[in-house]
C-alpha positions in Angstrom: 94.2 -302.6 192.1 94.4 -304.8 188.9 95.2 -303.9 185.9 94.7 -306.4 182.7 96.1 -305.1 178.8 94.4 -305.5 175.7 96.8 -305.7 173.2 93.9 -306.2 170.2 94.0 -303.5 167.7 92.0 -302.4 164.6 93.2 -300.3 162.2 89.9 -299.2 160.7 86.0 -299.2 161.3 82.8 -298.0 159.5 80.5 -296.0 161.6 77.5 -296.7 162.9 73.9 -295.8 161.8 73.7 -292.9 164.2 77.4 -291.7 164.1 77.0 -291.1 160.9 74.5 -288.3 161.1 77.0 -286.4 163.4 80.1 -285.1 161.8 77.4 -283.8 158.9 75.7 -281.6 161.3 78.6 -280.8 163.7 78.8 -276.8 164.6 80.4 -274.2 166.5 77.2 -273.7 167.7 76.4 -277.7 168.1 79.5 -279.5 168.8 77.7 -282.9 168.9 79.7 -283.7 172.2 77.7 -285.0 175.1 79.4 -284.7 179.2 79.4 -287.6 181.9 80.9 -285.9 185.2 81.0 -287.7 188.3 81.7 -286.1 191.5 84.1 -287.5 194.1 84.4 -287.4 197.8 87.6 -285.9 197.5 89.8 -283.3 195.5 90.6 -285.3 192.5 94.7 -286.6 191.8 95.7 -285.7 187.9 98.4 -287.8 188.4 96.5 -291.1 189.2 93.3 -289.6 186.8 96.5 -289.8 183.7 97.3 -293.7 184.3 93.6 -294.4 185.3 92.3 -293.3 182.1 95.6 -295.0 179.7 94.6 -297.9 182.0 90.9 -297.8 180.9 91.3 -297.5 177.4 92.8 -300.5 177.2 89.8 -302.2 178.0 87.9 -300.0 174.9 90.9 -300.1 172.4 88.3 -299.0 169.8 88.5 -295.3 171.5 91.4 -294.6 170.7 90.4 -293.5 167.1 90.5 -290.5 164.9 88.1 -289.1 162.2 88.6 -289.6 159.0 86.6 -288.6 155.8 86.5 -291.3 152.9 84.9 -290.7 149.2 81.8 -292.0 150.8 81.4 -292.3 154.1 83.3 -291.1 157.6 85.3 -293.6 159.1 87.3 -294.6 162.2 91.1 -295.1 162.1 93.3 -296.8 164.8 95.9 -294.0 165.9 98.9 -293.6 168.9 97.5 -291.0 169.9 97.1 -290.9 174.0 94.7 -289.0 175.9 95.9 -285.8 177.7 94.2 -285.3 181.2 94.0 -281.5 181.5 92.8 -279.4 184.7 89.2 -278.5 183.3 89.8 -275.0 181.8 87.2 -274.7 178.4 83.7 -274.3 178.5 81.2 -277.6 178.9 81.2 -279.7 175.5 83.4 -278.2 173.7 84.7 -278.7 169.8 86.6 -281.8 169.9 85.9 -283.5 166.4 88.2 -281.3 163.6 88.6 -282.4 160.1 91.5 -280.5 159.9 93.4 -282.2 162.9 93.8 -285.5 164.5 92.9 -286.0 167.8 91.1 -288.5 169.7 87.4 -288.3 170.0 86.9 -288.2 173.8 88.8 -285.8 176.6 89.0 -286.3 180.7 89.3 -283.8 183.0 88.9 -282.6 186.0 88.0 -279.6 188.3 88.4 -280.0 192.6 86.4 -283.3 193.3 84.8 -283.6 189.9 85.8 -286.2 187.0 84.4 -285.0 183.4 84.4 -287.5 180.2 83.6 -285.4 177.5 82.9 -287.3 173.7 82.2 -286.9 170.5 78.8 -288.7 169.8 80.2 -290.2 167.0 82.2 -292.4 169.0 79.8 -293.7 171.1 76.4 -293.5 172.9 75.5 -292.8 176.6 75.8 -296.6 177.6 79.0 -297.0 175.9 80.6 -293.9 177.4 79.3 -294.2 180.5 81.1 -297.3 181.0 84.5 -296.4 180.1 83.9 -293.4 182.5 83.0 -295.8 185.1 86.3 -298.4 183.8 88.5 -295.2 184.3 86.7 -294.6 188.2 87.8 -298.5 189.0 91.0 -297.7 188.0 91.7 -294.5 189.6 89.9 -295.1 193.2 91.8 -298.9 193.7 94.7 -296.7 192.8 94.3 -294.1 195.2 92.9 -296.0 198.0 94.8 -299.2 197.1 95.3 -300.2 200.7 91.3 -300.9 201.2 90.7 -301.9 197.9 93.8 -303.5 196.7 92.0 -307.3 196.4 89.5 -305.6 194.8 88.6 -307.5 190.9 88.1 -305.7 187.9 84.6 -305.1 186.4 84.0 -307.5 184.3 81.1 -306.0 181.8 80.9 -308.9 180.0 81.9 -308.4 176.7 84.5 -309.4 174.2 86.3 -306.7 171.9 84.2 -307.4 169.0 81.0 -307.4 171.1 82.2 -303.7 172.4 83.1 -302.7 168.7 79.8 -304.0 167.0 77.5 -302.2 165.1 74.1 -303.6 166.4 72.3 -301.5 164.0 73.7 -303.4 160.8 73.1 -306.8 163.3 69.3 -306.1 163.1 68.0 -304.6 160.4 65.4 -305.8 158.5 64.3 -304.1 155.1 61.0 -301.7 156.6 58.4 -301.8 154.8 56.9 -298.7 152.6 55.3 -296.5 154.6 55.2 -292.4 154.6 55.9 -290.6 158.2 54.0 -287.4 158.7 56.4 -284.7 160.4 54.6 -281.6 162.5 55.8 -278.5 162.8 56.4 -278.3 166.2 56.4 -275.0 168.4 60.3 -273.7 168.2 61.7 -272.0 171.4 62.9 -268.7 170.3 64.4 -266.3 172.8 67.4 -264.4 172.7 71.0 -266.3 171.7 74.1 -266.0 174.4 76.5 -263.7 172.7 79.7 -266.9 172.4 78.5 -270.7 171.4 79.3 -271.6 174.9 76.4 -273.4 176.7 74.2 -272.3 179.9 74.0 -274.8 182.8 71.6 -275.2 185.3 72.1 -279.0 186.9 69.3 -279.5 189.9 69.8 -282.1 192.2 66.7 -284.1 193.9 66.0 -286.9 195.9 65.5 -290.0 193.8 63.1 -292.1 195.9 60.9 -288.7 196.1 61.1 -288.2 193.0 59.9 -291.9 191.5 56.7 -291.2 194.7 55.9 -288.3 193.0 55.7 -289.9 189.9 54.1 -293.0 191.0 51.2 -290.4 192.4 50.5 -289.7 189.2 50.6 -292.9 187.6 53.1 -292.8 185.7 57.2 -293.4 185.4 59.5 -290.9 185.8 61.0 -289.9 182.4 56.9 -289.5 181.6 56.8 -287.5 184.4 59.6 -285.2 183.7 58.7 -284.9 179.8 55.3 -283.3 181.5 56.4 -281.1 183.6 59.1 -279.7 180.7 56.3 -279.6 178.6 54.4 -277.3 180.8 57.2 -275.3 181.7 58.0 -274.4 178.2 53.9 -273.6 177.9 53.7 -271.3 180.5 56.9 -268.6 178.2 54.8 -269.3 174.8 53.2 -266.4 173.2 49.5 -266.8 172.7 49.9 -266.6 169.0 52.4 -269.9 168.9 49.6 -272.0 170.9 48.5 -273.3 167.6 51.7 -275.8 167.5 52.5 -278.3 169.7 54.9 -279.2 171.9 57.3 -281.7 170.6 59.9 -284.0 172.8 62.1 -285.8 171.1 63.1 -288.8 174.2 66.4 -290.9 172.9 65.9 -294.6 173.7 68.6 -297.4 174.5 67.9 -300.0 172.0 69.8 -302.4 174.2 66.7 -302.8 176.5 65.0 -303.7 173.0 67.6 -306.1 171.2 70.2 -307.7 173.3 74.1 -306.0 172.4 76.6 -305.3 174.5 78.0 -302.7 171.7 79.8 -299.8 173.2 79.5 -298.0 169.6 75.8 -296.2 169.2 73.0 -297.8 169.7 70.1 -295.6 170.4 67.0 -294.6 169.3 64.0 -291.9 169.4 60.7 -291.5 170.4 58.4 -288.2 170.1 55.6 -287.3 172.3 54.1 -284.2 171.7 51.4 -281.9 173.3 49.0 -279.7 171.8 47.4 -276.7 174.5 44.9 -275.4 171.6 43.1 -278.8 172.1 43.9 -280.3 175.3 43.6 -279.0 178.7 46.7 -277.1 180.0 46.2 -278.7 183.5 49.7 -281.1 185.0 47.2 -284.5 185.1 45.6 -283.9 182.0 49.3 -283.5 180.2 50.4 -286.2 182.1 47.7 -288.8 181.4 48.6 -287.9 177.2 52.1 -288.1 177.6 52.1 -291.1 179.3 49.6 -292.8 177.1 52.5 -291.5 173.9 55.3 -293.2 175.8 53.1 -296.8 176.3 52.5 -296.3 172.5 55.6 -295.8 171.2 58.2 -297.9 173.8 57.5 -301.3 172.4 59.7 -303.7 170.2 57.8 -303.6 167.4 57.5 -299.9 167.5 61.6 -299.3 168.2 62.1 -301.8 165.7 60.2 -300.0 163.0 62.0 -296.8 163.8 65.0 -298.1 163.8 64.4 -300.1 160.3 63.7 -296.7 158.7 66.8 -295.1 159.5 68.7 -297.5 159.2 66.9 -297.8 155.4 69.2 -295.1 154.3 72.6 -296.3 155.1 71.4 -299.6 152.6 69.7 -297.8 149.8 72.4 -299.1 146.6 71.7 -295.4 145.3 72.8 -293.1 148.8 76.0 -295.8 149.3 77.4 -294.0 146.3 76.8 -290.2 146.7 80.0 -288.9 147.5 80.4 -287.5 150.7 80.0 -283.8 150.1 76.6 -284.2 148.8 75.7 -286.8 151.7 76.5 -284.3 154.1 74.7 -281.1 152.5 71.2 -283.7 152.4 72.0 -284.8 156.0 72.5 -281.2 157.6 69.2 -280.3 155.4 67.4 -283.2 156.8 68.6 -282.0 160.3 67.0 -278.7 159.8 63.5 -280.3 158.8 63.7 -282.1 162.3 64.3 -279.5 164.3 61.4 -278.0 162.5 59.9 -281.0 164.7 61.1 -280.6 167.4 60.7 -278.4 170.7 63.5 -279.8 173.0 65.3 -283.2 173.9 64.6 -284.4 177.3 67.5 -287.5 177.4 67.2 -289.6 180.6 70.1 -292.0 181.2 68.9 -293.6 183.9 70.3 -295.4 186.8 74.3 -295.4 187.2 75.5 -298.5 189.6 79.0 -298.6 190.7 80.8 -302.0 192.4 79.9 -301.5 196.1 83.2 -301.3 197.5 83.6 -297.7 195.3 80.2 -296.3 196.5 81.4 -294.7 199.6 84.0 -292.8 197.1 81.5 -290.9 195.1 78.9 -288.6 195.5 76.8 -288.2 192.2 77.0 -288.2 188.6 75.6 -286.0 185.6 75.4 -285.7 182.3 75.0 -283.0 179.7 74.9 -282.3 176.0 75.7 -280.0 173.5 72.5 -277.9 172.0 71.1 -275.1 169.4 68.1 -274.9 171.9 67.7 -276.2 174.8 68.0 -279.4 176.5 67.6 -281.5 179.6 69.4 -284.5 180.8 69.0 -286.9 183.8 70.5 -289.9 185.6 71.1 -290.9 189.3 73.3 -292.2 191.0 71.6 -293.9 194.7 69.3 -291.5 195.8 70.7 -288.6 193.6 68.7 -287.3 190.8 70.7 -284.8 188.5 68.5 -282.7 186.3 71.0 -280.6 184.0 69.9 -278.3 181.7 72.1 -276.5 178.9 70.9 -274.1 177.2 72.0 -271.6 174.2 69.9 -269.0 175.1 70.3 -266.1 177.8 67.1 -266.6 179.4 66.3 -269.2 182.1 62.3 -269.2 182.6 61.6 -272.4 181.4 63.9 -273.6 184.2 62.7 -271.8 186.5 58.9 -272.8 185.8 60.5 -276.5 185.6 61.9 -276.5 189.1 58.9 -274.5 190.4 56.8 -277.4 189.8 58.9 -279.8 191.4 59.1 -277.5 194.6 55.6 -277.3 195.0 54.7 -280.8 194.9 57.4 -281.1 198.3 60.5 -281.9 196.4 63.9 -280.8 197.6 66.2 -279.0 194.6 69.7 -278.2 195.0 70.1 -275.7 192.8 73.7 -275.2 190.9 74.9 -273.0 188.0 78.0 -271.7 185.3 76.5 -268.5 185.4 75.8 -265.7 187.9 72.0 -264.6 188.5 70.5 -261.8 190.6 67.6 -263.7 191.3 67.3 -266.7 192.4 66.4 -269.6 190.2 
């Protein structure tokens, strides 16, 4: 095992285009926090876990940052502060950002053979926490199984400190033209609330190359084809009287694959596709076919650079910059509500996780989850493991269940796992 220091510091940074929107809308209920877990081999070492992770963050020195509130805007202050590994004892995303303490933005734990990174959004994006998760697993497995992997070299992910710190939103905008975006009012789950904020979690585990055949019989790609069968899923609980409104995905979107950036700061953005069963055809193809056609709309540079150009519109408007931050965050919760007016669920596919070779015989899988008012489903895979995790505010669990349904019947495989206890099977 190697081990390099960054001694580079910073002792302040603005936030982001997207981070911004998150400590203004942070809830009990909504804790804005989002999960990587990956699952070992073995039962996991605290001890090794502890120096792993003070080992990795020396590679992101811009982690190690607390919250603070300015007259205008949030920002991100350098601090001492060291990260605590802790056997994993709260419920999944928990609170973590506080404006009335200072702590670090980002916790690791751990739970038998299971790693967790859990971070405030603010902080970072998938991409960029996903590869400080997988810094800390280089660190940890040369450690523990330093006599095979002892010659072992250090990722190298290619990037300088500034690149990692760099806000690739401010690198790209361009002044969007005038234009007037027409929101729907989008169908709005509403079934009965768990009786604590903490989340329900139902993670299903498939095969990926069956999954991508599956898929491919339809045409299509495989976030497509999951945003489909979600959609029909949620259909199938709607009472005939809400059939009049669509259903609306909001898909987040890596803007890296867009506009080059090796930022490790936030750099998403969003797409909708939405479905409407008063005027289409409630049939799997049919939905399919639309959705699909939505994503080839929408998933194109000139399209992501549009959206992005409109958000980003708001951070440069001479009048916003200097509304103190009170008001800034009463309009930005407001303009929160109007889009979850918008928006039926959040289907967030990370994609593809790749490890160094020499570590893949280490680890079985990895997931990810997130923090939600509704409901929500994330993916990734990790070789040919597919984890679909729900989390979910609400007691009930049909839309699941219809969701995994569908997979089963086309021939696919589900391994089924869950944070609650049901009489029936899912």
């Amino acid at each position: 095992m190697q081990h390099k220091s960054n001694q580079q510091k910073l002792s302040w940074s603005r936030l982001d285009n997207a981070a911004k929107i998150f400590p203004s809308t942070s809830v009990k209920t909504d804790t804005r926090v989002f999960r990587f877990s990956c699952e070992l081999k073995e039962i996991v070492d605290k001890d090794i876990l502890q120096q792993s992770t003070e080992y990795a963050l020396e590679e992101f020195p811009h982690f190690q940052s607390v919250m603070k509130k300015g007259v205008f805007w949030y920002y991100l202050e350098q601090t001492d502060l060291m990260p605590v590994v802790e056997l994993e004892n709260q419920v999944i995303c928990p609170p973590i950002y506080d404006e009335y303490k200072t702590n670090l933005l980002f916790k690791v734990s751990y739970f038998k053979q299971r790693i967790n990174l859990e971070m405030y959004h603010s902080l970072s994006d998938g991409t960029g926490a996903l590869q400080f998760l997988k810094s800390i697993l280089y660190y940890y497995l040369t450690t523990k199984h330093k006599d095979k992997l002892a010659s072992m070299p250090i990722p190298d992910f290619n990037a300088s400190f500034s690149q990692k710190k760099a806000d690739s939103f401010r690198k790209y905008y361009q002044k969007p033209p005038k234009s007037k975006s027409k929101k729907i009012r989008a169908y709005s789950l509403k079934m009965e609330r768990r009786n604590s904020w903490s989340l329900q979690v139902i993670d299903g585990l498939v095969s990926v190359k069956n999954m991508l055949a599956l898929a491919k019989s339809f045409n299509t790609t495989l976030t497509a084809f999951l945003a489909s069968v979600l959609i029909e899923a949620i259909y199938k609980e709607m009472p005939v009287q809400s059939k009049i409104y669509p259903i609306s995905l909001m898909i987040p979107v890596n803007l890296r694959q867009f506009f080059p950036s090796e930022t490790t700061t936030n750099f998403f953005g969003t797409i909708e596709v939405n479905y409407n069963f008063k005027k289409n055809s409630p049939e799997l193809v049919d939905i399919i076919k639309e959705i699909d056609k939505q994503f080839k709309q929408q998933l194109t540079k000139d399209q992501m650079a549009i959206r992005m150009n409109n958000y980003s519109a708001i951070e440069h408007n001479p009048f916003i910059r200097l509304v103190p931050l009170n008001l800034k965050d009463f309009f930005i919760s407001n303009a929160r509500k109007n889009i979850d007016k918008a928006t039926t669920t959040v289907l967030s596919n990370v994609g593809k996780v790749t490890m160094p070779q020499e570590l893949c015989p280490y680890i079985h899988s990895f997931g990810v989850y997130t923090s939600t008012l509704k409901m929500q489903l994330c993916a990734c895979s990790f070789q040919d493991n597919l984890q679909l995790g729900f989390t979910c505010a609400f007691l009930g669990t049909d839309i699941q269940k219809n969701f995994f349904r569908t997979l089963t019947s086309y021939g696919i495989d589900v391994e089924l796992r869950c944070n609650d206890f049901y009489s029936e099977e899912v």
